[in-house]
C-alpha positions in Angstrom: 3.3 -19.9 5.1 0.3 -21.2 7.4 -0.6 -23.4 4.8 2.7 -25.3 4.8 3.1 -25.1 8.7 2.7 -29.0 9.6 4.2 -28.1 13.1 1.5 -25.1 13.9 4.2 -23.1 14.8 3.5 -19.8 12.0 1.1 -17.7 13.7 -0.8 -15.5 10.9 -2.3 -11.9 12.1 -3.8 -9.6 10.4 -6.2 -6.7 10.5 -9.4 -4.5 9.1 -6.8 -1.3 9.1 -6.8 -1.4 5.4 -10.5 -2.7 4.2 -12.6 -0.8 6.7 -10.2 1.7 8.4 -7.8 2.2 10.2 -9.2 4.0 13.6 -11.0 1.0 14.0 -7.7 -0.8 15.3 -9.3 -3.9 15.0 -7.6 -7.3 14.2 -7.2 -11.1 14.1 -4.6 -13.6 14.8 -5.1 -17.7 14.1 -2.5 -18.6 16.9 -3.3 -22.2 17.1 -1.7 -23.6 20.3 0.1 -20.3 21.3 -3.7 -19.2 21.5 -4.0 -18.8 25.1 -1.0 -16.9 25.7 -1.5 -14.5 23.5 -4.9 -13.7 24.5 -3.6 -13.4 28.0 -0.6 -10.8 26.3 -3.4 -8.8 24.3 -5.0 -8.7 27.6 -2.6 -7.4 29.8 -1.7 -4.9 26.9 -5.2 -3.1 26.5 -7.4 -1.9 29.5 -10.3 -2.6 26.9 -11.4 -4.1 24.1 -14.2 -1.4 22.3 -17.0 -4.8 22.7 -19.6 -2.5 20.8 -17.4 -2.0 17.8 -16.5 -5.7 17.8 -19.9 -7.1 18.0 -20.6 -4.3 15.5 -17.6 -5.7 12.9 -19.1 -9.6 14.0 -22.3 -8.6 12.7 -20.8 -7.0 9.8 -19.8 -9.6 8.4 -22.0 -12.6 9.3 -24.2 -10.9 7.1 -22.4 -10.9 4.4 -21.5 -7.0 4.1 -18.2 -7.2 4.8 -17.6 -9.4 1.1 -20.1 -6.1 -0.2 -17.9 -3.6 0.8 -14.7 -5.5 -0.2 -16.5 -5.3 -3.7 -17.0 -2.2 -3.8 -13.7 -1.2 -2.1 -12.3 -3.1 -4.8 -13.9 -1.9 -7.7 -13.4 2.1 -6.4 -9.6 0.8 -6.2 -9.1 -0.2 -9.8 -10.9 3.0 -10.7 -8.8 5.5 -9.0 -5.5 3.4 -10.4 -6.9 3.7 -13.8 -6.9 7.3 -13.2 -3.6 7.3 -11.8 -2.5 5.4 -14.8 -4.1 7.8 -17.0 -2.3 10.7 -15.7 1.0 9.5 -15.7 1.0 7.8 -18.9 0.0 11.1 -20.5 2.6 13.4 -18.4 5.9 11.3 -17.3 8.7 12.3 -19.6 10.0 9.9 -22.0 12.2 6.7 -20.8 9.9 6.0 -17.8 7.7 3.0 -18.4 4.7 3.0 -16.5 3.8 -0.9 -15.0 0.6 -1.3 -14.5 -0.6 -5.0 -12.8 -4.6 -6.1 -12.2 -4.0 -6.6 -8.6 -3.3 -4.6 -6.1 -3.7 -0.5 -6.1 -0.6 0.0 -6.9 1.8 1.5 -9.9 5.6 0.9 -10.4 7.5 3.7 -12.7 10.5 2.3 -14.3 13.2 5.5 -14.3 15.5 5.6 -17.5 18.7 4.2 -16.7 20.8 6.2 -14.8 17.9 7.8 -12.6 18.3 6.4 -9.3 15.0 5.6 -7.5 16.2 6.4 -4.2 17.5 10.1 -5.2 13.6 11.0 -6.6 12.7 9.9 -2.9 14.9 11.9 -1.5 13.9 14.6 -3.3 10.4 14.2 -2.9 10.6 13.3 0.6 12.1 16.9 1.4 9.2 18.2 -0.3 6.8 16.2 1.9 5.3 13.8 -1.0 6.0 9.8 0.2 6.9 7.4 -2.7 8.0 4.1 -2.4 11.8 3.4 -4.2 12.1 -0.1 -5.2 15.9 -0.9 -2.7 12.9 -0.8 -0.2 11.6 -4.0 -2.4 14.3 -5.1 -3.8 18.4 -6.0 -3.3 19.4 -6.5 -6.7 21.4 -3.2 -8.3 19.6 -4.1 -11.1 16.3 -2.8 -9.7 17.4 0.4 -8.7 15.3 2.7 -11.3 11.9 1.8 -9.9 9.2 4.0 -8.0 5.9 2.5 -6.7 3.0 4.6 -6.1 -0.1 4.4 -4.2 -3.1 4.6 -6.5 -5.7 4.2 -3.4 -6.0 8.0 -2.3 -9.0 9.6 -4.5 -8.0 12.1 -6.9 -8.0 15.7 -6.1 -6.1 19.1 -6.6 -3.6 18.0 -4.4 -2.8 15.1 -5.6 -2.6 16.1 -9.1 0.0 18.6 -7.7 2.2 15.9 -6.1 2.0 14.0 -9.0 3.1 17.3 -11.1 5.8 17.7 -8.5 6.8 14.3 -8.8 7.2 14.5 -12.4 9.3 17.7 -12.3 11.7 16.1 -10.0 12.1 12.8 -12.5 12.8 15.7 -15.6 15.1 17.5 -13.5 16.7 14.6 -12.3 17.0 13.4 -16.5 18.5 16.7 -17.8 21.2 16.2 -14.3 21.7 13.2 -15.8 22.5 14.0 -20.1 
């Protein structure tokens, strides 16, 4: 939207949360003429700014480590998702259609028809395993069978357990369904 903002008025923010972490609560805004004020809100907000880590992230990545790590970050990304993919393609029952797209670090599950998206959520949700339903993404009644999982946690016992979990919910949710 910046890109197209001949009147300066978008403001675009942003943050390291996801690339570097998120305890660092460090982030960025290019607020062209609104510039002032909200460095005087940000400001009156925080006591403090942490200067050290700043300078620390400034140095980062005027040396060119920052790009490094994003890399890196990257590459460990597509790996995990590739494992994710792996997984699932091997274990979800039969209907669901596994979509997997080179961007991103994330995989969408199409649900046979009939499976409602928002009723595995539910379900999993109870059980304390997060998964996004596509209504969050999408209006359309047509979309309504979708799940999209996060493929950026590393794999480990317990997430091979959610996953299982996950898939015993979608089977369950099939036979409900026939």
């Amino acid at each position: 939207m910046k890109y197209f903002d001949q009147g300066n008025w978008v403001l675009h923010c942003s943050s390291f949360s996801k690339t570097l972490g998120a305890s660092f609560r460090l982030g960025w805004v290019h607020a062209g003429a609104f510039s002032a004020k909200i460095q005087h809100l940000q400001l009156m907000s925080t006591i403090s700014a942490n200067s050290l880590l700043q300078n620390a992230l400034v140095e980062f990545i005027s040396k060119h480590h920052y790009e490094k790590h994003l890399r890196q970050l990257r590459k460990n990304l597509e790996k995990q998702k590739k494992v994710f993919f792996k997984y699932l393609e091997q274990n979800l029952p039969k209907g669901c259609e596994i979509y997997y797209y080179h961007s991103g670090y994330f995989l969408w599950i199409k649900l046979p028809p009939n499976i409602a998206s928002m009723s595995i959520y539910e379900t999993l949700i109870e059980r304390k395993i997060a998964i996004a339903p596509s209504p969050l993404f999408c209006v359309f009644s047509e979309s309504r069978q979708g799940l999209r999982l996060n493929c950026s946690f590393a794999w480990n016992t317990e997430l091979q357990q959610a996953l299982e979990l996950m898939i015993q919910v979608i089977e369950e949710h099939i036979v409900a369904a026939h």
